[in-house]
Backbone bond lengths (Angstrom), bond angles and torsions (degrees), N, CA, C in turn:
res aa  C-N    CA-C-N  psi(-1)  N-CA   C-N-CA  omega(-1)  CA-C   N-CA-C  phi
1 X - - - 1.467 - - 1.521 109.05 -
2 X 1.014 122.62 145.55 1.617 137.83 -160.29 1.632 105.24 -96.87
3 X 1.557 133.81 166.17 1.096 109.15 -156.29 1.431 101.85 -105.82
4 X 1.351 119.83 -0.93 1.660 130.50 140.80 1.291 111.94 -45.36
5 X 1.498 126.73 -67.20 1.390 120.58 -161.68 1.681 93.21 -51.87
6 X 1.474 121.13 -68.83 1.340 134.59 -155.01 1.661 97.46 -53.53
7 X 1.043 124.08 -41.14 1.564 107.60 -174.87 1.706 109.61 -78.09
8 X 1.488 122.36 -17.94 1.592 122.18 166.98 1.682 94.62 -71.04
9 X 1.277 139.39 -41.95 1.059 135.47 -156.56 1.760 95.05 -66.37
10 X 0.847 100.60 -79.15 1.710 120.79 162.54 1.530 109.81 -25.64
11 X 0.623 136.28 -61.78 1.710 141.68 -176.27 1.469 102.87 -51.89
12 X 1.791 127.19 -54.29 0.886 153.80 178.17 1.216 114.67 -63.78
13 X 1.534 119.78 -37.30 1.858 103.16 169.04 1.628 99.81 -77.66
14 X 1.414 121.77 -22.83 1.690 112.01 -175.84 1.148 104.81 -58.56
15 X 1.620 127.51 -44.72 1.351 132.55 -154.74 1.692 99.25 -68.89
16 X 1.418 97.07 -54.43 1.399 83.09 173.91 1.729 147.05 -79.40
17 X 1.309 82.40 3.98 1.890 88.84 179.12 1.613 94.49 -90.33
18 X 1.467 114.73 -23.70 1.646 90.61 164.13 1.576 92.73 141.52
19 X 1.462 126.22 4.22 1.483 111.84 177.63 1.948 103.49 -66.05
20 X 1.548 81.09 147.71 1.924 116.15 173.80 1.675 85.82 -70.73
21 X 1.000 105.37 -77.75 1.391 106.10 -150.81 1.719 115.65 -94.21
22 X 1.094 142.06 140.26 1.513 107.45 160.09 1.802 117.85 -116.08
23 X 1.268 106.36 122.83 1.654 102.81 172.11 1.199 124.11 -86.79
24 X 1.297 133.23 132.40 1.184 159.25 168.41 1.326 125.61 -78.66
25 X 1.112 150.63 129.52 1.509 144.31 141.67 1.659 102.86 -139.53
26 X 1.863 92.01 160.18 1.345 99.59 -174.03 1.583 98.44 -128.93
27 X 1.539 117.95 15.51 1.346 124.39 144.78 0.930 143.45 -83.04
28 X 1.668 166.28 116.09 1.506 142.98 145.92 1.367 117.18 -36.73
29 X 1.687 102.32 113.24 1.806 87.76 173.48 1.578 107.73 -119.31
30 X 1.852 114.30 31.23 1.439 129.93 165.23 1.279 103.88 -33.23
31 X 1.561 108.32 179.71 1.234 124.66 174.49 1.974 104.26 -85.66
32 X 1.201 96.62 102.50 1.935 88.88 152.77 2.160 84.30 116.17
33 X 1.507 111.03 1.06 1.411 116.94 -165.81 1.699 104.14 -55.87
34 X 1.394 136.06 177.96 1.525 123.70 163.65 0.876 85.64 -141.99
35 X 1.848 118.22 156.61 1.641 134.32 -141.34 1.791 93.62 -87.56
36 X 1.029 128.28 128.10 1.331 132.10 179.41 1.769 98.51 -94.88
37 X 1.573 119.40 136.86 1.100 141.85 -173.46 1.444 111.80 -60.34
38 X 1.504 100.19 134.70 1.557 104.51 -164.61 1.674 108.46 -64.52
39 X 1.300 107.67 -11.91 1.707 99.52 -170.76 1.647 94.01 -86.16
40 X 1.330 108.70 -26.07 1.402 107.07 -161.25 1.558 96.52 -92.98
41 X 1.110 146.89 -9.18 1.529 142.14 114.93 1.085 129.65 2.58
42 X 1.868 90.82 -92.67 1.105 109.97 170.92 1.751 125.86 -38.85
43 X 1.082 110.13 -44.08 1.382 119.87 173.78 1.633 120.45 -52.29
44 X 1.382 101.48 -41.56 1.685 94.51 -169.98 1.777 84.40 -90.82
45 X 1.166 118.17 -29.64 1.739 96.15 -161.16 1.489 105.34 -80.91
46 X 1.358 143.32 -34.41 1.139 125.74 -168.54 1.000 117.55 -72.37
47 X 1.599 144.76 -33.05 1.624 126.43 -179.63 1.133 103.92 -61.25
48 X 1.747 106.77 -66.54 2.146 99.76 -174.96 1.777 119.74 -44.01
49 X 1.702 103.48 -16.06 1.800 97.83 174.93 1.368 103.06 -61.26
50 X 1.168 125.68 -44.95 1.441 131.98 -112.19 2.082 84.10 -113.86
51 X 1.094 103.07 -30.69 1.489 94.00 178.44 1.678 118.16 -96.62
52 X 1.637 108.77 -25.33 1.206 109.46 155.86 1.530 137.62 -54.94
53 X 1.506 91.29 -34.27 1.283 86.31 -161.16 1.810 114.55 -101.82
54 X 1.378 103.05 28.69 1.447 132.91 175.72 2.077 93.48 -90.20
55 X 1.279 101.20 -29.48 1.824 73.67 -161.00 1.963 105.38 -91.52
56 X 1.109 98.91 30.48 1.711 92.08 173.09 1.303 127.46 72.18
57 X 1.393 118.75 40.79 1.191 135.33 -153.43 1.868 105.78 -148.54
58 X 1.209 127.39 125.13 1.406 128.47 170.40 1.031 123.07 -26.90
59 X 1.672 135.57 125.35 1.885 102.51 173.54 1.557 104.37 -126.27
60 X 1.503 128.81 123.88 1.215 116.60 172.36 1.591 115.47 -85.30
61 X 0.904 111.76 144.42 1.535 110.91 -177.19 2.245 104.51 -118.96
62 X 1.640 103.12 107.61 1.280 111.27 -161.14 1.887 100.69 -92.84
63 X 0.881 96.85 107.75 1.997 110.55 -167.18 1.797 103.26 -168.10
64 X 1.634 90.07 124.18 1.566 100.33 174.95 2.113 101.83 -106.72
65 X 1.635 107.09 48.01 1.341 97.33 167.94 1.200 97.17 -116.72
66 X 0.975 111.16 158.36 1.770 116.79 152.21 1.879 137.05 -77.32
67 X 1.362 101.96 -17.72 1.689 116.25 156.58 1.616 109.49 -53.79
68 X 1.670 90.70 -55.71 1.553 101.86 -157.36 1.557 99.81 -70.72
69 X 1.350 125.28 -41.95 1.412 108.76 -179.17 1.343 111.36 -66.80
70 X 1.277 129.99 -21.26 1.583 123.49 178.97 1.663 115.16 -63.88
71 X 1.303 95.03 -39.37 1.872 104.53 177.28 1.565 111.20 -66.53
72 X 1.322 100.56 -36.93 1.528 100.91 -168.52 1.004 92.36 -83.85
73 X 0.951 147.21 -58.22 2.139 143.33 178.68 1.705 104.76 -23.26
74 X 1.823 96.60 -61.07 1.681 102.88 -175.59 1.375 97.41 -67.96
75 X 1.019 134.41 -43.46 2.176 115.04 -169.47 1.753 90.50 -75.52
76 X 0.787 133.51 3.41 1.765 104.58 173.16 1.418 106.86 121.88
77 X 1.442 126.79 8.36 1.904 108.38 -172.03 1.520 87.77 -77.03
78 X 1.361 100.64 167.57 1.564 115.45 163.84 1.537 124.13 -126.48
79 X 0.951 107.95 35.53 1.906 120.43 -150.21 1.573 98.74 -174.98
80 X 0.814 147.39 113.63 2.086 144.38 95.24 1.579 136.42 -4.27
81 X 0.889 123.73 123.38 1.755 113.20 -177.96 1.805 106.35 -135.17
82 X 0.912 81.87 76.70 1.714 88.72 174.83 1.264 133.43 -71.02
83 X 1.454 123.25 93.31 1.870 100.90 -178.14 0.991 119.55 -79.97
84 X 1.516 126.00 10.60 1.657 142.91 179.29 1.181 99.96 -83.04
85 X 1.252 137.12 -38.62 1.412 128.24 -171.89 1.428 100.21 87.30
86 X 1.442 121.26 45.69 1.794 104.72 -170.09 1.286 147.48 27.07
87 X 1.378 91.19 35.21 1.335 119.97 166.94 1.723 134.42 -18.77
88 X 1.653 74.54 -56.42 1.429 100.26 -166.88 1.664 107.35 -87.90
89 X 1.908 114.06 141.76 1.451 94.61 -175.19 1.490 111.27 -99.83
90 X 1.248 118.15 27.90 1.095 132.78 165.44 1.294 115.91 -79.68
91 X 1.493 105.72 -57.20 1.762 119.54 -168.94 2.289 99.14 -75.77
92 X 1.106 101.86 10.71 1.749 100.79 -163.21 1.943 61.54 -125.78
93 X 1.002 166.33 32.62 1.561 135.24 140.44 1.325 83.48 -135.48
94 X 1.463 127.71 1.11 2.029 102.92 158.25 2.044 98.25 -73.97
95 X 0.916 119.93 -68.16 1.243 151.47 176.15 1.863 99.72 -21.02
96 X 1.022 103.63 -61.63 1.685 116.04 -172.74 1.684 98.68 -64.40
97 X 1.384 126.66 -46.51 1.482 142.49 -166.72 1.574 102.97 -60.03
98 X 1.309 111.25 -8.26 1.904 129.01 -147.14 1.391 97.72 -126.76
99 X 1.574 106.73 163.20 1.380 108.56 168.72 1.619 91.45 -122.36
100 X 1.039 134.57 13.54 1.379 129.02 177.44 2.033 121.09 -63.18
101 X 1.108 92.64 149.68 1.662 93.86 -178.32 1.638 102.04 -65.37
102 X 1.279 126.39 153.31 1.474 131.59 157.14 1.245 132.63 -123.23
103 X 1.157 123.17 105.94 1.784 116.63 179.88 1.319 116.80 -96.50
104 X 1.615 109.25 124.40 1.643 116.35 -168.15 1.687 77.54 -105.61
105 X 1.610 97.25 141.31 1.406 123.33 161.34 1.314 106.44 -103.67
106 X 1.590 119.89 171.94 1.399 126.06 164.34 1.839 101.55 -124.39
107 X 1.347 99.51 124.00 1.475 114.32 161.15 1.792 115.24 -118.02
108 X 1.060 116.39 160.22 1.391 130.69 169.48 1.202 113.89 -107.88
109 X 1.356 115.72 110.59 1.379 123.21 -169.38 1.745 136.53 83.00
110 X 1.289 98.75 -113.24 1.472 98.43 167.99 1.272 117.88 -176.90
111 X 1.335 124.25 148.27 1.969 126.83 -154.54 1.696 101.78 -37.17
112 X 1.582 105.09 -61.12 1.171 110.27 -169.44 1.488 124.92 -42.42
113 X 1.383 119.49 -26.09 1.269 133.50 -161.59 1.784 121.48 -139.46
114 X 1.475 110.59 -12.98 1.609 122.84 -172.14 1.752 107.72 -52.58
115 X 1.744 101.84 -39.81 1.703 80.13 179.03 1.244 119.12 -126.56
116 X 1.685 108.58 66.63 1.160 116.60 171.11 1.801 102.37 -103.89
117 X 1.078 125.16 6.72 1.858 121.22 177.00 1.644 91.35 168.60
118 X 1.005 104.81 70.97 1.846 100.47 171.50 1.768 101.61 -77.46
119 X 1.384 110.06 148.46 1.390 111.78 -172.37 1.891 114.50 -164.83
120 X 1.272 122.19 123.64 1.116 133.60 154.92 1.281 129.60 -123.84
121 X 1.580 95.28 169.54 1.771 96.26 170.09 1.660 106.63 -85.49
122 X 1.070 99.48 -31.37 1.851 99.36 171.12 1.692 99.79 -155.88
123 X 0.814 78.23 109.19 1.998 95.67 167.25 1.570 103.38 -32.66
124 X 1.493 112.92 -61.81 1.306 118.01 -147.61 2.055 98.70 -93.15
125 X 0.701 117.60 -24.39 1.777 127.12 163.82 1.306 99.08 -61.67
126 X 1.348 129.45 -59.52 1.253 109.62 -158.10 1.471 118.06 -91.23
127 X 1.763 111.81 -18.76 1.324 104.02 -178.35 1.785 98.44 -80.66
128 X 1.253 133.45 -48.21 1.102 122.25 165.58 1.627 135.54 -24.64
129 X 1.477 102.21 -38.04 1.598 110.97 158.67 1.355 132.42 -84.89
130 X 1.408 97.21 7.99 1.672 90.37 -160.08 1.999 73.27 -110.34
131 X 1.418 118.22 -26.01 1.524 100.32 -153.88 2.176 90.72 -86.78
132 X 1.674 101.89 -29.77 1.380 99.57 165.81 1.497 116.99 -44.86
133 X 1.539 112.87 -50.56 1.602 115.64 -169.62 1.824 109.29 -58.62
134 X 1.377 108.74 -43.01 1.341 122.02 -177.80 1.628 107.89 -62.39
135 X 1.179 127.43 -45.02 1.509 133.14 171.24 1.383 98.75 -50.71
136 X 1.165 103.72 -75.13 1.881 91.58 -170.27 1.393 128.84 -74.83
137 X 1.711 109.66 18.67 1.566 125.83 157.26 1.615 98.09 -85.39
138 X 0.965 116.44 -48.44 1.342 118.96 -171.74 2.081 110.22 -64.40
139 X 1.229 107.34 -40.56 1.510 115.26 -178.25 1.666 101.49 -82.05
140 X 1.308 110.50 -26.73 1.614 96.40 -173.93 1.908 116.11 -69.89
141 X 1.196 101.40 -17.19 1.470 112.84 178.61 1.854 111.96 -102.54
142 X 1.164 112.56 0.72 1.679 121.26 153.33 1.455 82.92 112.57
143 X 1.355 147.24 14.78 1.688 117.57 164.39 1.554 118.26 -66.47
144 X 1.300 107.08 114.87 1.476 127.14 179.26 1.651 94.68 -57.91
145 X 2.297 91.50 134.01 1.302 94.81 172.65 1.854 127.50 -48.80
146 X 1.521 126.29 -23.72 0.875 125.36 -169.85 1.418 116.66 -92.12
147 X 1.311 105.51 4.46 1.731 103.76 141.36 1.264 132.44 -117.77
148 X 1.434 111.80 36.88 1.647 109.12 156.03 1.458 134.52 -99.48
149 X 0.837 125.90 130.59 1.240 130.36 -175.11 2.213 115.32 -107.81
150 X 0.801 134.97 118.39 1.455 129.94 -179.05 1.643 118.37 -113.12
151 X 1.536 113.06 128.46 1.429 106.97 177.74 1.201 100.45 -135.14
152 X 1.409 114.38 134.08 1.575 139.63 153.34 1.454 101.93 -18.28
153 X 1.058 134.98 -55.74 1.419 135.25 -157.14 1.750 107.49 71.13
154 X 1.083 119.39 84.60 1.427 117.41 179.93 1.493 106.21 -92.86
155 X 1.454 109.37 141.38 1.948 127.47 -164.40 1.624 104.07 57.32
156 X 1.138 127.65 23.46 1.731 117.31 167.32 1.685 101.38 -123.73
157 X 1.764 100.97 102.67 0.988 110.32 -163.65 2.086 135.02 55.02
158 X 1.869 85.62 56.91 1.645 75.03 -162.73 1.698 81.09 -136.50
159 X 1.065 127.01 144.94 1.492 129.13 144.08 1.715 129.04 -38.41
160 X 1.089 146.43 -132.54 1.256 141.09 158.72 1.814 85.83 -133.22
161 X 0.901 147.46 -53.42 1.297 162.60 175.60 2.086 97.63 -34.74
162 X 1.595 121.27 -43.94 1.309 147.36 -148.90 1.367 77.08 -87.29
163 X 1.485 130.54 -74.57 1.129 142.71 -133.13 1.527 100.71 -92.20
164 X 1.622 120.56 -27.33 1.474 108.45 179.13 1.857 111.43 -91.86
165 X 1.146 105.14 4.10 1.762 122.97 177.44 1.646 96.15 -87.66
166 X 1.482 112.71 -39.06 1.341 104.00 -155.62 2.006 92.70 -89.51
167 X 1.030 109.81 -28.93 1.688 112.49 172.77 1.974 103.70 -60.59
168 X 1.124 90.97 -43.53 1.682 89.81 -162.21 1.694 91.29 -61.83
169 X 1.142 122.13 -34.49 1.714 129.07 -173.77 1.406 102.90 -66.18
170 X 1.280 130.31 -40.17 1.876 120.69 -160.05 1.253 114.52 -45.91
171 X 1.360 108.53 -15.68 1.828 106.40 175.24 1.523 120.78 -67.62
172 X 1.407 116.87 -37.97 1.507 133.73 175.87 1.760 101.05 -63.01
173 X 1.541 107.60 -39.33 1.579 99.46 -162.26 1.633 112.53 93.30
174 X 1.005 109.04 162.60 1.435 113.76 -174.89 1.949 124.78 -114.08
175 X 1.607 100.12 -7.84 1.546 106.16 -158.23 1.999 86.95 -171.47
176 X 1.200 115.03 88.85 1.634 95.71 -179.27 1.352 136.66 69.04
177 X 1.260 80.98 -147.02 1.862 84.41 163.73 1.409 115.45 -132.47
178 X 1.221 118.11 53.85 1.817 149.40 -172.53 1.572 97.19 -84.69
179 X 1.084 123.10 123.21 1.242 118.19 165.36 1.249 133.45 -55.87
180 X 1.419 150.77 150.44 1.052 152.70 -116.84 1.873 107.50 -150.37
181 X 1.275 121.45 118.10 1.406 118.30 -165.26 1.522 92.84 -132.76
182 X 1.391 96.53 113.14 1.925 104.57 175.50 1.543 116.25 -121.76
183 X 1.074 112.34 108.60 1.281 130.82 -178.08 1.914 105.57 -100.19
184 X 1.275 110.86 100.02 1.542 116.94 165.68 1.417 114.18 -129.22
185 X 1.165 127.84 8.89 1.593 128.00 -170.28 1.247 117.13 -84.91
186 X 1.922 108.02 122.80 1.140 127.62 -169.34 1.389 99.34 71.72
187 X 0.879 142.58 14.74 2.009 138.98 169.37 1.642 114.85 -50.14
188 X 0.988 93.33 174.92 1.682 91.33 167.27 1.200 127.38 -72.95
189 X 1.356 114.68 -28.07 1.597 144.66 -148.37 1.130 82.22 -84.67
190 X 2.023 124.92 -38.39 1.583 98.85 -172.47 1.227 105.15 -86.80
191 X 1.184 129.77 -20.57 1.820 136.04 157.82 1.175 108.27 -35.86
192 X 0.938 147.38 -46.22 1.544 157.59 -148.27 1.427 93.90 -90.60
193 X 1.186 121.62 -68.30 1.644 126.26 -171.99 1.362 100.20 -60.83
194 X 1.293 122.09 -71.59 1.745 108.18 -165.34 1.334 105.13 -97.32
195 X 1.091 135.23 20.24 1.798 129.26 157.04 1.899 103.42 66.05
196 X 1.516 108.71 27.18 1.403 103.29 -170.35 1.873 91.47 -119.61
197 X 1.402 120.05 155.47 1.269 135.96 -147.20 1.462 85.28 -107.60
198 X 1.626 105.44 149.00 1.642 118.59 -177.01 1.678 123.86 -22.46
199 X 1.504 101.09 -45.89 1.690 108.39 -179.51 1.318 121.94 -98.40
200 X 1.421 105.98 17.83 1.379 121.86 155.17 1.652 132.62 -126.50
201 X 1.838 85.76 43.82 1.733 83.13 -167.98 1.520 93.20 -140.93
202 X 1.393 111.29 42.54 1.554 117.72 156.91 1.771 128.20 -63.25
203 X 1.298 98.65 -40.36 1.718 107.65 170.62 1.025 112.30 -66.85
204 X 1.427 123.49 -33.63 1.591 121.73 -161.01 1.754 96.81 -93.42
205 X 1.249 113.32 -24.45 1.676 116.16 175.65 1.324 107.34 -65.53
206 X 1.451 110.49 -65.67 1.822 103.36 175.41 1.819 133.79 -53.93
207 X 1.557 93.76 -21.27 1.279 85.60 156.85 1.051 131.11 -119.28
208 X 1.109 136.10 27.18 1.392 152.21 94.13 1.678 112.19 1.05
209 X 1.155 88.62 -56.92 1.559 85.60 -143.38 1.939 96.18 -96.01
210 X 1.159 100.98 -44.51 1.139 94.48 157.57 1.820 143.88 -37.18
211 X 2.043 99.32 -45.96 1.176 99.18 167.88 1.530 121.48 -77.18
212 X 1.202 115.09 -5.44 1.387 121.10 153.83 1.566 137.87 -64.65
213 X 1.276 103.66 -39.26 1.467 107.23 158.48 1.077 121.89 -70.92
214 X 1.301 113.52 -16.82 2.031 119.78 178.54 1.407 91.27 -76.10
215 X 1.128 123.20 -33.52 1.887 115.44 -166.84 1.451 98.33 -103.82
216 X 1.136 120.68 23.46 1.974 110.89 164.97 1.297 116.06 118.09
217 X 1.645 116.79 -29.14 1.483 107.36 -174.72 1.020 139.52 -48.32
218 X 1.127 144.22 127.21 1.829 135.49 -144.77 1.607 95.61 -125.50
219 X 1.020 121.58 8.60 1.797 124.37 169.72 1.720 106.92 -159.56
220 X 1.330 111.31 129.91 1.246 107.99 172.17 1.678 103.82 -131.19
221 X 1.455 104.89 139.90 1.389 114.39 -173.34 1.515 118.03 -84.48
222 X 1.087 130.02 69.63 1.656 113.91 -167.58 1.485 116.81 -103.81
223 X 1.593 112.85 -173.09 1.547 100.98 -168.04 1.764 81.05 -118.11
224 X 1.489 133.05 4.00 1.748 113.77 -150.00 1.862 69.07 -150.43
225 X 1.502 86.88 97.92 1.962 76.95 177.65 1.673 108.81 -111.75
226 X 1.486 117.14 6.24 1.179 94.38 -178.13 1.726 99.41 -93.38
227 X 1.498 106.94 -18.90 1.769 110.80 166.35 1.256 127.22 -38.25
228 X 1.571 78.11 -45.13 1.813 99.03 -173.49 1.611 105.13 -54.60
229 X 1.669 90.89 -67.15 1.530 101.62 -153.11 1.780 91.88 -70.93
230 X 0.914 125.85 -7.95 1.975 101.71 159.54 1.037 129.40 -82.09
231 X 1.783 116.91 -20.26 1.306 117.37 179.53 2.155 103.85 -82.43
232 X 1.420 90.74 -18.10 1.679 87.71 -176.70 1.564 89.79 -76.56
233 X 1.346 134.63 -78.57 1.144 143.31 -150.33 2.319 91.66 -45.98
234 X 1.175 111.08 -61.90 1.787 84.27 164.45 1.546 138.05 -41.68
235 X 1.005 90.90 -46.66 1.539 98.47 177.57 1.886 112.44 -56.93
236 X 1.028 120.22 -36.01 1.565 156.85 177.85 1.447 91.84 -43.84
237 X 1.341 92.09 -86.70 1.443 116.59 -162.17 1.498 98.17 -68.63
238 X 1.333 147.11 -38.14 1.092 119.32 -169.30 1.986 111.35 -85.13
239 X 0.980 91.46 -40.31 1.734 110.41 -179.02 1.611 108.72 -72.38
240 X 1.463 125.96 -74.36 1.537 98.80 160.64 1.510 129.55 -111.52
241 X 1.250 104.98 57.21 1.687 109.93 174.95 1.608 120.09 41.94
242 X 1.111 107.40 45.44 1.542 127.63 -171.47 1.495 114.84 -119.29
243 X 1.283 130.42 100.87 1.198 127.59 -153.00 1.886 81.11 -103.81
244 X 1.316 105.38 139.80 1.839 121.30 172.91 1.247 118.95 -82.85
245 X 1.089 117.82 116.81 1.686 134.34 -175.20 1.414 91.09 -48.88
């Protein structure tokens, strides 16, 4: 099987264990990753766009180029995932041309190199300004507040120390009252806490992610979503008597 088929295959058990949304990328943007070529991108991401995004289901498409968001716009994404923070003023007039949602992350630096000495004067000052600065890149070219989305970027360019300051914060918010997209599942950060290796850090992801939705998060990125969505749908039902479709 080809690594097209396997990522439709893949997309397709998410859809059905119950993901809202599904994100896509045809980059590594790990720690220590090197930038893979936009044609060669382009290549793996457009068929799986183009067949995913036929079955009625959200699609984020996670790429800090501006080619690549234009392709993915035309095959069907409905969403942006920038770890540039829209950096680029290219990818801020693909984006504006669109009615699609956009979520600017904040990273320090870049995959290849973010956690070799990550460092601030305050973690939480500066990513807060950097995701403010990115909002009003995004509004200065007409993206309506009700498609922004902002994430901390947790383990891209963060300490473990960076990243558990910036969790304890999700209650404050990061930029307003902008919704909030936290992606930590299976991270290192949960390596770090329970000393258990990538394919043994499903428990520590759901509650993860869970205590994130208790503190505001309005999108969570996971790889085990029907885990997720049972440990959310308890929490639901016991706290506000809300049983989950």
């Amino acid at each position: 099987m080809g690594d097209v088929d396997r990522a439709i295959r893949h997309a397709r058990q998410q859809f059905e264990a119950g993901a809202d949304i599904l994100d896509i990328g045809a980059e590594s943007s790990r720690p220590g990753a090197i930038p893979t070529p936009e044609s060669e991108e382009l290549r793996r991401l457009v068929p799986v766009l183009r067949e995913v995004s036929a079955w009625g289901v959200p699609v984020s498409v996670d790429t800090y180029k501006p080619a690549v968001m234009h392709a993915a716009l035309e095959a069907g994404a409905t969403m942006i995932n920038d770890i540039t923070g829209m950096l680029h003023p290219e990818a801020l007039a693909v984006v504006a041309g669109s009615d699609c949602a956009v979520c600017v992350m904040h990273m320090q630096g870049e995959p290849g190199t973010m956690q070799h000495s990550p460092d601030y004067g305050s973690v939480l000052d500066e990513v807060k300004g950097f995701l403010k600065a990115a909002v009003a890149r995004c509004r200065a070219v007409g993206v309506a507040d009700d498609r922004l989305i902002v994430d901390p970027g947790f383990g891209f360019g963060k300490t473990q120390d960076h990243n558990l300051a910036l969790f304890r914060a999700l209650a404050e918010g990061f930029v307003d009252d902008f919704p909030v997209l936290v992606g930590v599942s299976r991270k290192s950060m949960l390596g770090a806490i329970t000393g258990r290796p990538v394919a043994e850090r499903v428990p520590a992801s759901v509650a993860a992610a869970l205590i994130a939705a208790q503190k505001g998060a309005k999108i969570l990125r996971v790889h085990d979503v029907a885990a997720t969505k049972d440990a959310l749908a308890v929490w639901s039902a016991i706290e506000k008597g809300v049983l989950s479709d």
